[in-house]
Biopython code that builds the backbone (N, CA, C, O; Angstrom):
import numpy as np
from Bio.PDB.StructureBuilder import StructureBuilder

atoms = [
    (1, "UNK", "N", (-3.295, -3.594, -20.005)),
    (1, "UNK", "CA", (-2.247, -2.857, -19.336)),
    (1, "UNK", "C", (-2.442, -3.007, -17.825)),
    (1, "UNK", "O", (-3.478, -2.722, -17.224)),
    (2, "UNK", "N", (-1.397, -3.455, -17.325)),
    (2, "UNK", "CA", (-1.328, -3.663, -15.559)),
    (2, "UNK", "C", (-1.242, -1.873, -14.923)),
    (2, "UNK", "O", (-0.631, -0.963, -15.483)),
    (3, "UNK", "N", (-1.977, -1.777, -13.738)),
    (3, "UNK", "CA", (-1.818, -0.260, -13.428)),
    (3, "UNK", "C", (-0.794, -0.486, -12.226)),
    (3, "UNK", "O", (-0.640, -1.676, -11.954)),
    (4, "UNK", "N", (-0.210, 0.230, -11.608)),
    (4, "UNK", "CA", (0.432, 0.147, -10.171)),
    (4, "UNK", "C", (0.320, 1.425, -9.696)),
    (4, "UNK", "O", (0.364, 2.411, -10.432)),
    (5, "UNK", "N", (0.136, 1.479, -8.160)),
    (5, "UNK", "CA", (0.343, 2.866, -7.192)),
    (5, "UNK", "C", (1.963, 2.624, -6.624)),
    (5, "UNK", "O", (2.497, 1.571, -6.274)),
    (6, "UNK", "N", (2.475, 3.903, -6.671)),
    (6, "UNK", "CA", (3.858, 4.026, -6.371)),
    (6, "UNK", "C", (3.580, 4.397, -4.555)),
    (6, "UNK", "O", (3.780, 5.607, -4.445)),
    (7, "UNK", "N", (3.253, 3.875, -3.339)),
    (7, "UNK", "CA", (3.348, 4.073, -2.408)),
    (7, "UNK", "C", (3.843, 5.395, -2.142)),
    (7, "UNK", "O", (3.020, 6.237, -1.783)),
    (8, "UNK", "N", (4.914, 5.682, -2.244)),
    (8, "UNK", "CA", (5.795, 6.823, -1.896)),
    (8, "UNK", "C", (5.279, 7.768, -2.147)),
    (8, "UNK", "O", (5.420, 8.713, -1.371)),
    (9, "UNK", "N", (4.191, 7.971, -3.730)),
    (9, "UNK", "CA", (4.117, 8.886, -3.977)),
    (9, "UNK", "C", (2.371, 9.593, -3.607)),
    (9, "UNK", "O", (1.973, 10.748, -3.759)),
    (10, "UNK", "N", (1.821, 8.680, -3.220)),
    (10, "UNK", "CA", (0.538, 8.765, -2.396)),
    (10, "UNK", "C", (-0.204, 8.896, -1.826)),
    (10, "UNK", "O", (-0.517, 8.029, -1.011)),
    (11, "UNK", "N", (-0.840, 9.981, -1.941)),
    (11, "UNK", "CA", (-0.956, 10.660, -0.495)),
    (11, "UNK", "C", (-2.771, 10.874, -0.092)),
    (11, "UNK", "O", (-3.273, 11.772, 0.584)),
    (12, "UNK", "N", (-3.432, 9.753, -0.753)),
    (12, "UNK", "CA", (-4.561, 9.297, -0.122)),
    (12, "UNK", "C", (-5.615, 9.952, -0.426)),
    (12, "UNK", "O", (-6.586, 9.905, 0.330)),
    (13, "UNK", "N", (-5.647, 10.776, -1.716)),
    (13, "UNK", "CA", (-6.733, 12.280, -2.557)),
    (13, "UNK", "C", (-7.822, 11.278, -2.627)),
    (13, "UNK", "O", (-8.901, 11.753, -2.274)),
    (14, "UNK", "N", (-7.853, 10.157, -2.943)),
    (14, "UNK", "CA", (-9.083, 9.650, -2.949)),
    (14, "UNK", "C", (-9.795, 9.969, -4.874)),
    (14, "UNK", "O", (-10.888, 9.573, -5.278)),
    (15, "UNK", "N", (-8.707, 10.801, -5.733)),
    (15, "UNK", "CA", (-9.597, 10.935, -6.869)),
    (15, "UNK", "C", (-9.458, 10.169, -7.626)),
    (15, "UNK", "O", (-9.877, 10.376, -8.765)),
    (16, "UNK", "N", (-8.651, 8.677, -7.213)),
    (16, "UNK", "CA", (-8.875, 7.455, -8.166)),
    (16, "UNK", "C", (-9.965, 6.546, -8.504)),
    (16, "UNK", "O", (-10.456, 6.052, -9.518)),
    (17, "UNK", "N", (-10.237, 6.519, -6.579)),
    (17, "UNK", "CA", (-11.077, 5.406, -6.409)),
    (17, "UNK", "C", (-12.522, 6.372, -6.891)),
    (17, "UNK", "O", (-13.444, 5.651, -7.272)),
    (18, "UNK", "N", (-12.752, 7.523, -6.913)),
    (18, "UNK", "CA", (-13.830, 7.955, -7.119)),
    (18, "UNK", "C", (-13.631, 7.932, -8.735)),
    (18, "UNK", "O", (-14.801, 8.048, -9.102)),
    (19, "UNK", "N", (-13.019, 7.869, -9.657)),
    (19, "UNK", "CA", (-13.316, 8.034, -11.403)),
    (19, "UNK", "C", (-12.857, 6.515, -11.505)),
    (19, "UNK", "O", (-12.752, 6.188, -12.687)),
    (20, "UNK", "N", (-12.641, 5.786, -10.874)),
    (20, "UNK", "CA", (-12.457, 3.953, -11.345)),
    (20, "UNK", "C", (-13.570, 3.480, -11.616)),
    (20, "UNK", "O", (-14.284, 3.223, -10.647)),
    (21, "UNK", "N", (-14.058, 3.226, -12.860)),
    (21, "UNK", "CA", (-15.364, 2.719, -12.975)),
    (21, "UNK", "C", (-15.773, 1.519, -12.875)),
    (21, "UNK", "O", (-16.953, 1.211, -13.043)),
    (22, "UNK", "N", (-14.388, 0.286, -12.448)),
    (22, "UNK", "CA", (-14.668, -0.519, -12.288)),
    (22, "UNK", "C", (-14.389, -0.827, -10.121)),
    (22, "UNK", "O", (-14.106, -1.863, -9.519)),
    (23, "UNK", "N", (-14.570, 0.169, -9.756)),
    (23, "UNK", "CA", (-14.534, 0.130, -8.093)),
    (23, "UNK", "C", (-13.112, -0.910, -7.938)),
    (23, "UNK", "O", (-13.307, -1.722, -7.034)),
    (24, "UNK", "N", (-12.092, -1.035, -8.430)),
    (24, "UNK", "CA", (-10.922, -1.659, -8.408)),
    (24, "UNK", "C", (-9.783, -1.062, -7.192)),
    (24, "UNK", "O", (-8.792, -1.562, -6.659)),
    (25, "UNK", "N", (-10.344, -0.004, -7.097)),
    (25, "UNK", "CA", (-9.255, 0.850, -6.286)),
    (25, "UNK", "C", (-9.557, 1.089, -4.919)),
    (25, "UNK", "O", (-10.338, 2.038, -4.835)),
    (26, "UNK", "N", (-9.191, 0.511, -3.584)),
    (26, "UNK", "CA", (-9.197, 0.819, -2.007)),
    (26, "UNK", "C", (-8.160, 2.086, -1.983)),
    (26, "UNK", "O", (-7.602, 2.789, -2.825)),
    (27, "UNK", "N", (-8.222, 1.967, -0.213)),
    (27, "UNK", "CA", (-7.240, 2.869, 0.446)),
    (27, "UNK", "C", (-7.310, 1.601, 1.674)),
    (27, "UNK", "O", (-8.190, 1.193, 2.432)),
    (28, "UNK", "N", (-5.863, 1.240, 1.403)),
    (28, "UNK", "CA", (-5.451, 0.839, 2.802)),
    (28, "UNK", "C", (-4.542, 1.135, 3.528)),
    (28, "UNK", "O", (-3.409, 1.159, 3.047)),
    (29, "UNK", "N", (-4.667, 1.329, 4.368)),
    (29, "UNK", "CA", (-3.392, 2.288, 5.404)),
    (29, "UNK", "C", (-3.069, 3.937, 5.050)),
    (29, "UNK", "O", (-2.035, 4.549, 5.315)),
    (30, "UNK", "N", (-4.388, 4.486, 4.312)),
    (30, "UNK", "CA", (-4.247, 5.653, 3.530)),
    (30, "UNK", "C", (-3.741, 5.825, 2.034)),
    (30, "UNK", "O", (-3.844, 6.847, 1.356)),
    (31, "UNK", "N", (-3.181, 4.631, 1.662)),
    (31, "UNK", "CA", (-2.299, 4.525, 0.172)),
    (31, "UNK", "C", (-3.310, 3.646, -0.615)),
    (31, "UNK", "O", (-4.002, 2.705, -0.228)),
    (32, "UNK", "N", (-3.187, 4.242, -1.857)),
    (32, "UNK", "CA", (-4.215, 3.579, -2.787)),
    (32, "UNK", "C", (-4.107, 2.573, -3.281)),
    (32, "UNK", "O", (-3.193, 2.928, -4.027)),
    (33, "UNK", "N", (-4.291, 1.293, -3.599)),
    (33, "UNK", "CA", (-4.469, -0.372, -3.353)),
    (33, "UNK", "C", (-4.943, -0.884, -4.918)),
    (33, "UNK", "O", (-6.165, -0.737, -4.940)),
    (34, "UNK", "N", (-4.581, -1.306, -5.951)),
    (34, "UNK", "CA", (-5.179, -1.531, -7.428)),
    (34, "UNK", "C", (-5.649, -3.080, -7.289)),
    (34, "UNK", "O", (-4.788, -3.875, -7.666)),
    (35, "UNK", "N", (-6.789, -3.619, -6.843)),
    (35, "UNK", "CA", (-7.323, -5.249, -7.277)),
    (35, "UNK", "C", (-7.119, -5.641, -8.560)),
    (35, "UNK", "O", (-8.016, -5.655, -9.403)),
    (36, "UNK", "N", (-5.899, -5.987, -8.778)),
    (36, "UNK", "CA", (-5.903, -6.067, -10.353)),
    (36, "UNK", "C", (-6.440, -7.550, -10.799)),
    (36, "UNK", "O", (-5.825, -8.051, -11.740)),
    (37, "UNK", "N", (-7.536, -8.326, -10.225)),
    (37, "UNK", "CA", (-8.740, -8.785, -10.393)),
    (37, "UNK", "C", (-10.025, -8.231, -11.169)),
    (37, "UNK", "O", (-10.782, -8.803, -11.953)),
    (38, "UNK", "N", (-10.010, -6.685, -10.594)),
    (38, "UNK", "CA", (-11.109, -5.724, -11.072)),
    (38, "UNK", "C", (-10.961, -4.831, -11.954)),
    (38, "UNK", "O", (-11.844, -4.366, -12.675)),
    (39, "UNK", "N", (-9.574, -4.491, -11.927)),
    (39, "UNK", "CA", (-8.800, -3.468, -12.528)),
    (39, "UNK", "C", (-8.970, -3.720, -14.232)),
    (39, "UNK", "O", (-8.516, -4.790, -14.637)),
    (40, "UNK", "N", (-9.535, -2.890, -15.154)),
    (40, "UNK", "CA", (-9.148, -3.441, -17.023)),
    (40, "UNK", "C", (-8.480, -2.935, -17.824)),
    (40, "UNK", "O", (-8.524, -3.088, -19.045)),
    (41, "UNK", "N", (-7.736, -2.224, -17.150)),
    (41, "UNK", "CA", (-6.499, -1.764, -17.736)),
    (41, "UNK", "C", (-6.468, -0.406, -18.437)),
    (41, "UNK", "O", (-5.417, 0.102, -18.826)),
    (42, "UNK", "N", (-7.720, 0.178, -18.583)),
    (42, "UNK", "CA", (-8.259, 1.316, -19.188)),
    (42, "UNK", "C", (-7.295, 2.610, -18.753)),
    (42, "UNK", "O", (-7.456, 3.612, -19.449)),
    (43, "UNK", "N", (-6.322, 2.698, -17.690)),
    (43, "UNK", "CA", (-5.811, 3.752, -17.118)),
    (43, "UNK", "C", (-6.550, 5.227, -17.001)),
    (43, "UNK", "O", (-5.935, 6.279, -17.176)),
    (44, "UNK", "N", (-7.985, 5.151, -16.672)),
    (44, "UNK", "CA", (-8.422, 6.290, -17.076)),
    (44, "UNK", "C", (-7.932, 7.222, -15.051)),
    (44, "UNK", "O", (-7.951, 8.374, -14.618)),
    (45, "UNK", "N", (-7.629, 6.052, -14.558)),
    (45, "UNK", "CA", (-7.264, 6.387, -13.141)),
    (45, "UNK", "C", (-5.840, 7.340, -13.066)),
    (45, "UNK", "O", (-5.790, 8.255, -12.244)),
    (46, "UNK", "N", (-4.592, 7.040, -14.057)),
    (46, "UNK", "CA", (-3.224, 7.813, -14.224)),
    (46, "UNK", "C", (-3.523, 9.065, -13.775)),
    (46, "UNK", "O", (-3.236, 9.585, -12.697)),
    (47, "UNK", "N", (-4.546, 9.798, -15.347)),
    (47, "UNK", "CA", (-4.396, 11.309, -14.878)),
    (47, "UNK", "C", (-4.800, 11.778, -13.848)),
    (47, "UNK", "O", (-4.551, 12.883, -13.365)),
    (48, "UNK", "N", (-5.659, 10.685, -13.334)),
    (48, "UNK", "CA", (-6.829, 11.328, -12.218)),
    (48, "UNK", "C", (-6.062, 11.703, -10.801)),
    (48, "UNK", "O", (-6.585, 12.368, -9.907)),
    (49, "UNK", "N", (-4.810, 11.187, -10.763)),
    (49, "UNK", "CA", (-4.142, 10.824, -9.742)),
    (49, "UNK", "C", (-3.170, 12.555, -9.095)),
    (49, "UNK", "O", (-2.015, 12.397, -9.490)),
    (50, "UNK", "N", (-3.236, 13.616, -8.519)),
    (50, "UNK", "CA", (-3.120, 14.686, -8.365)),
    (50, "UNK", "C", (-1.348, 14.545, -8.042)),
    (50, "UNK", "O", (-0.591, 15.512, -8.125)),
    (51, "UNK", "N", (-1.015, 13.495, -7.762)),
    (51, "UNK", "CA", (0.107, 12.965, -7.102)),
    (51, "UNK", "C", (1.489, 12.307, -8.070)),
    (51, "UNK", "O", (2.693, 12.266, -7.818)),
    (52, "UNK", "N", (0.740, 11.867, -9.183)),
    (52, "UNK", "CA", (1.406, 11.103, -10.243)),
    (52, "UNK", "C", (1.685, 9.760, -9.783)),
    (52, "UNK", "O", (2.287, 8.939, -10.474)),
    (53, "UNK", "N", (1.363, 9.593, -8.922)),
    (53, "UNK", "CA", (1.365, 8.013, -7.941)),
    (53, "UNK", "C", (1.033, 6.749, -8.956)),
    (53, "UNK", "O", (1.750, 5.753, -9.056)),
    (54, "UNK", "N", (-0.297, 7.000, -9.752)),
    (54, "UNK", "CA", (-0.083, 5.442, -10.372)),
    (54, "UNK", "C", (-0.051, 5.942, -12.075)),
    (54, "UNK", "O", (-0.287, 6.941, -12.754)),
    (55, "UNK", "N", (0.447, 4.401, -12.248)),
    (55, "UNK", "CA", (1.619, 4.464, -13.760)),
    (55, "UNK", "C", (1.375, 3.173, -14.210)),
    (55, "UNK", "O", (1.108, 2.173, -13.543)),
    (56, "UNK", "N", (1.570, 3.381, -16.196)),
    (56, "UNK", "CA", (1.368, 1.784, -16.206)),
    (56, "UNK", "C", (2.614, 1.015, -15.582)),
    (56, "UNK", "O", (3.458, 1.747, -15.064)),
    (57, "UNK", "N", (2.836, -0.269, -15.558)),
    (57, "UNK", "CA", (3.437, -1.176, -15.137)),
    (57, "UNK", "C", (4.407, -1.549, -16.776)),
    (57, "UNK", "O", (3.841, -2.110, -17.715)),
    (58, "UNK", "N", (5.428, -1.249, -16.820)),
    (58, "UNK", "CA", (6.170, -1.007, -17.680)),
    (58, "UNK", "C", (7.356, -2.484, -17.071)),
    (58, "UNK", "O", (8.405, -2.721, -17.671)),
]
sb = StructureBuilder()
sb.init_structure("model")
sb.init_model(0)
sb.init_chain("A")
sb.init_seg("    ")
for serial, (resi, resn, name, xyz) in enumerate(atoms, 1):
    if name == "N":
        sb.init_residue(resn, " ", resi, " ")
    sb.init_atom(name, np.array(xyz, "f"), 0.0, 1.0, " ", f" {name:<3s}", serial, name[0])
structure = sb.get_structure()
């Protein structure tokens, strides 16, 4: 499963990149960034997200 951050909805909590167990997730420019290189699709990042910002890729 591909993950995506919805920009808009993002507001930089930081509680992705801290429960991503594969360190897949930056902040650049304050908005959260998915390396989907690193990323395995596990979505355990969705709920973590306080914002509802990232979603699978549908």
């Amino acid at each position: 499963m591909k993950i995506i951050v919805d920009p808009k909805k993002c507001r930089g909590s930081l509680e992705c990149i801290k429960i991503c167990p594969q360190q897949a997730i930056k902040l650049v420019n304050g908005k959260a960034v998915i390396d989907q290189t690193k990323c395995d699709g596990d979505g355990i990042c969705i709920p973590a997200c306080p914002n509802g910002a990232i979603q699978p890729d549908v």
